[in-house]
N, C-alpha and C positions, 0 to 999 in steps of 0.2 A: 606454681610451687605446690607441692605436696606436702602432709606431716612429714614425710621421711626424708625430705630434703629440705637441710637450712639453707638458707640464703647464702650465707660464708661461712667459714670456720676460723675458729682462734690458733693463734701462732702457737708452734709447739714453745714447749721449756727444756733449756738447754740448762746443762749439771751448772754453770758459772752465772745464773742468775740464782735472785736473791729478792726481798719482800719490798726493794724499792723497783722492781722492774717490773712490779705488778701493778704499780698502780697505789696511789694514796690517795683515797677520798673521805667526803666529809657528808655525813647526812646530817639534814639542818630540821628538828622540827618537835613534837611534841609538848604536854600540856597536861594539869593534873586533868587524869581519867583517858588522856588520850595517848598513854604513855606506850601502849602497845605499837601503834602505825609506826614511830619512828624505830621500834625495836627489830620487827619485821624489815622495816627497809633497810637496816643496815646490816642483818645477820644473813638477807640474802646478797647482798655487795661480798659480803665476807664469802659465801658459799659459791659465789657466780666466780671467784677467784682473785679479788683483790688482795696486795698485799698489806695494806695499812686501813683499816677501816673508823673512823671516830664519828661518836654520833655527839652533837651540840645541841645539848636541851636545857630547858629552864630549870636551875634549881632543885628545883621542888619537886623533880622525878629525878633526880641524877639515880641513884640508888636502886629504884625502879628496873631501870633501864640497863645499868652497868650488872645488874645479877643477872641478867638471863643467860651473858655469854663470856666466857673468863677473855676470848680476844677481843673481844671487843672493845675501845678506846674510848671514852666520856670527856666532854668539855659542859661545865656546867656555867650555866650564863644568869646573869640577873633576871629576875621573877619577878611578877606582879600577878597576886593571887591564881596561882598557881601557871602561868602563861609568860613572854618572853617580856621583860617590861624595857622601854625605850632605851638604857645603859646597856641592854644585852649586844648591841652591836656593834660599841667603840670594842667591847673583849672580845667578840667575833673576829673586827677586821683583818688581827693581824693573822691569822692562820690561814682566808681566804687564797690566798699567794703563794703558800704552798703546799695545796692541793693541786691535784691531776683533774678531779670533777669534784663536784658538789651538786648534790640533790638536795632538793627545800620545798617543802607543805607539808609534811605527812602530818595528820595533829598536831599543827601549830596556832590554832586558832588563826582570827581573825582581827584580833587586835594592834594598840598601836605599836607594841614591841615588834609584832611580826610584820606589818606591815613597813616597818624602818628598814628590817633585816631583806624583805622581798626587793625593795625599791632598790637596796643597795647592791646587791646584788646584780639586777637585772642594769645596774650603771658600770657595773666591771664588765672588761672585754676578754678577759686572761685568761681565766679558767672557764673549762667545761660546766655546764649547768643543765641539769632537769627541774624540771620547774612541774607539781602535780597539788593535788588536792588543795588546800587553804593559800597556798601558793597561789593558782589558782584563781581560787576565789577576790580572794585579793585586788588584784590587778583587773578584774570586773568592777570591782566595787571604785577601785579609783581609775578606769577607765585610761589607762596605763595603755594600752593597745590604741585606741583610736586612733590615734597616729602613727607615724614611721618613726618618733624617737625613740623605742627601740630596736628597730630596723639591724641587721647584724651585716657587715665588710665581711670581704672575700678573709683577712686575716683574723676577724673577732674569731674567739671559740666559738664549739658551735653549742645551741640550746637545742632541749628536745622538750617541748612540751607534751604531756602523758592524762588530756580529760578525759573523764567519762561523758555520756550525751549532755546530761545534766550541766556537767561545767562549763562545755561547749557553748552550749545554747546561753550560757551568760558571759561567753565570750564573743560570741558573734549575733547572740538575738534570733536563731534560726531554733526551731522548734526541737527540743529532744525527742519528740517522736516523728520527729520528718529525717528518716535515717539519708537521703539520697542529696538531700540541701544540706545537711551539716558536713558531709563530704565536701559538698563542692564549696559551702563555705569555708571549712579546715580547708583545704588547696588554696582559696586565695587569699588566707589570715598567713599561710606560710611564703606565699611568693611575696609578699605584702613587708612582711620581717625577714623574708630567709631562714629562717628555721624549719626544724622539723618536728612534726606532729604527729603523734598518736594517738587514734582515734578510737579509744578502747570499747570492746564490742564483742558481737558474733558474727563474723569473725571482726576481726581487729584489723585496721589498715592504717598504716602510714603513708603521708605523703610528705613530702620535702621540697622546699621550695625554690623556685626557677632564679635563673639569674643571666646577665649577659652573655653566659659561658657555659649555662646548664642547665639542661630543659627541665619540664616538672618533671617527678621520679614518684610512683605509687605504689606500693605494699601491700599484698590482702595477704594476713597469715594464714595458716593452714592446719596449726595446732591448737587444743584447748579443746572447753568442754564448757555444759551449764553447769557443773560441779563449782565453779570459780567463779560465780555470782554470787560471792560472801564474802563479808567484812574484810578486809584485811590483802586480801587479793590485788589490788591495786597498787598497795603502799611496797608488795614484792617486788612488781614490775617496777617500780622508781628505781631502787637497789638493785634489780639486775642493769637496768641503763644507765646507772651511776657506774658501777662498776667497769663498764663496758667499755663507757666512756674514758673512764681512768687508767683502763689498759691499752688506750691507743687508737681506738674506733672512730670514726667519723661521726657525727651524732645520724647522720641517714644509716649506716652500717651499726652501730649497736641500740639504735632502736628497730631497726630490722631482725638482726639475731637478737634482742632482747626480745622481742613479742615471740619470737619461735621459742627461745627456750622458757619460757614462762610458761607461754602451752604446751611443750610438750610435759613438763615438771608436775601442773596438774592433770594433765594425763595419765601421768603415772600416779600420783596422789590418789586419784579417784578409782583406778585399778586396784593401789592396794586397798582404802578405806572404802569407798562408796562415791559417788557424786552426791548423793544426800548427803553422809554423812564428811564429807572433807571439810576442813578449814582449811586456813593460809598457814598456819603452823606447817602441816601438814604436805603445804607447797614447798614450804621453806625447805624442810628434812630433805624433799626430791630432787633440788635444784645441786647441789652439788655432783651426785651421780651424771645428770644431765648435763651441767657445764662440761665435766672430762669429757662426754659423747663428743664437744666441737671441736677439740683441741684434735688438727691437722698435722700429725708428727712427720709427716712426708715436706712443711714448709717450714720457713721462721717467719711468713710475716701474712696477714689476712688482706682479701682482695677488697676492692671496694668498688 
């Protein structure tokens, strides 16, 4: 693959849809001071083309979060100094169910509120799930993977896990700077669960995991830059695979075009500001342009 070729394209839109045939997601995350990551992942879900976007934060940034973008939806959940405190997830539960996808880590800390909301999550089979940053973490720390309970069926939804090296390496114990073993450790953390992974990077590959019926499948994207080695960078990439996922995608198919449009987006970022000078701000503004580029008006429906 090349920059100039995605992987697939998105279904066109026909005049008789409407903001439910885009996709309803839900990003799960933030915390006081970290109130930015979930605002970025959810304003690019909104820009990648979803049609119902809500972001679920503790409290104590509702306000925060709900000014940066007049569409964007707010569910504010119980707090404990200033992070999601253990009650935040009986008022979670009931929206789980009807979402399309749901992303969870971006600045949610690491405590016991977010670690109830992780586990519960990763116990549902219904809904699409990205799972990144404290998310994550998390699930290192309670060693949640070690086993096959959660192992995903040919019918569960699918999950896309989104590390960086760093998170990698405390999911699997293989070195963040042994770039060539954390590959092949990602490939067999995914045949292992069934899921699919992204292995964010330079460049960036996914792989997806094998099954009676489906051999491994591997990704090296072809877009991006070192401009997108800054804060905030990651938490887009969640929001574009939430979204992705909301609109219909396979979780191997919109973490495939998610990694493509991400780079291409700061590509353009870094085009108009600088690679030095870009933020994720900055990716965000891009990604909309970018998203129309996949929309396939010649199909109604994306290959996989």
């Amino acid at each position: 693959m090349t920059a100039a070729s995605p992987p697939l394209r998105l279904p066109s839109r026909e005049s008789a849809d409407h903001k439910g045939t885009f996709g309803r997601v839900l990003l799960v995350g933030g915390s006081r001071g970290m109130a930015g990551s979930i605002t970025l992942s959810s304003i690019a879900a909104l820009h990648t083309g979803s049609g119902l976007v809500s972001a679920a934060v503790p409290d104590r940034v509702l306000e925060t979060v709900a000014g940066f973008h007049p569409a964007l939806m707010t569910t504010a959940l119980p707090c404990l100094d200033g992070s999601f405190a253990t009650e935040a997830w009986p008022e979670l539960r009931p929206a789980v169910a009807r979402q399309d996808a749901i992303g969870v880590g971006p600045g949610m800390g690491t405590g016991e509120g977010s670690t109830v909301i992780v586990e519960e999550l990763l116990r549902q089979r219904r809904t699409a799930l990205v799972i990144d940053a404290d998310a994550l973490n998390i699930i290192s720390q309670e060693h949640w993977f070690d086993d096959d309970a959660c192992a995903r069926v040919a019918d569960n939804a699918p999950v896309v896990l989104t590390p960086h090296p760093g998170e990698l390496a405390r999911l699997t114990g293989v070195d963040a700077k042994d770039g060539a073993a954390q590959l092949t450790a990602a490939q067999q953390l995914a045949d292992r669960l069934r899921v699919t992974i992204v292995v964010k990077g330079g460049p960036t590959h996914v792989v997806d995991g094998c099954s009676v019926d489906r051999p491994r499948r591997a990704y090296v994207n072809g877009t991006g830059n070192p401009g997108m080695g800054t804060a905030g960078c990651g938490d887009v990439l969640t929001g574009v695979i939430t979204s992705l996922l909301g609109q219909g995608l396979s979780g191997w198919d919109a973490a495939r075009l998610g990694v493509w449009i991400h780079g291409r987006a700061g590509d353009a970022a870094a085009a108009g500001i600088s690679q030095t000078g870009m933020t994720a701000w900055h990716l965000v503004q891009t990604l909309a342009a970018v998203a129309d580029e996949m929309v396939d008006r010649r199909r109604t429906a994306p290959s996989s």
